[in-house]
N, C-alpha and C positions, 0 to 999 in steps of 0.2 A: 747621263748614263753612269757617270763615276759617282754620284752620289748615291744610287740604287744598288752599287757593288760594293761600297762601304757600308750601308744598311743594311745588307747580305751581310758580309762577313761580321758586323756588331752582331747579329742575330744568330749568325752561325755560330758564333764565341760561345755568347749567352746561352745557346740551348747546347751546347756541349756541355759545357762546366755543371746545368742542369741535369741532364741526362745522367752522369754518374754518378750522384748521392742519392739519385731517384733509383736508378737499377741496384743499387747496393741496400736502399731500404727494403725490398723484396723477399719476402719469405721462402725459402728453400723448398722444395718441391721434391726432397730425395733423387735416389738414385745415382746419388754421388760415391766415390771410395769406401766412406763408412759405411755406407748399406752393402757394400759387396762384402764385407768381414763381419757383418753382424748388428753392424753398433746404431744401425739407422732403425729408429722406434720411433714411426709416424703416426701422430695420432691428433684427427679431423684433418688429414691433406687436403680432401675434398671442398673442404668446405672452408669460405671465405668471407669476411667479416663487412664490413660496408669502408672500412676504413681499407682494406685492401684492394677493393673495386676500386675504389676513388685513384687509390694510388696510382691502379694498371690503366684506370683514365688519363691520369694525367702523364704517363708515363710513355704511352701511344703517344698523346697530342705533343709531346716534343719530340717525339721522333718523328711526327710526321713534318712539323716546323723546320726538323734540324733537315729533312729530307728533301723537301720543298726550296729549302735554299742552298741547297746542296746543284740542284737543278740549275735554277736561277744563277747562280754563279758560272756553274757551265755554258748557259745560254747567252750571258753577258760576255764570256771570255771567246765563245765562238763567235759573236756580231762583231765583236773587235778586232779580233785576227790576231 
């Protein structure tokens, strides 16, 4: 059991440190500050690139990893007491 709650938390590390250069690659969507004053000039929001898909692919699939053993770790630490 202790080896399966250290492969949890290596995995939980790894898809953390992942997750933030992934969500910071993401293209702004408006509706922030500058749009309330003027300054937000969107153009093609709608529309998204193939390289943008891929990202919000891959960007799910570590959140559901990071989520996954988010779980597992809880379910490890409740068998143990």
């Amino acid at each position: 059991m202790e080896l399966l709650r250290i492969a949890c938390v290596v995995v939980l590390v790894l898809s953390s440190l992942l997750a933030i250069p992934l969500v910071l690659m993401h293209k702004g969507r408006g509706g922030g500050l500058s749009d309330m004053f003027g300054g937000g000039v969107s153009s093609g929001a709608g529309s998204s690139g193939v390289a943008e898909r891929n990202l919000n692919r891959i960007t799910i699939s570590t959140a559901i990893i990071w989520t996954i053993c988010i779980v597992l770790l809880g379910l490890i630490q409740r068998v143990n007491g």
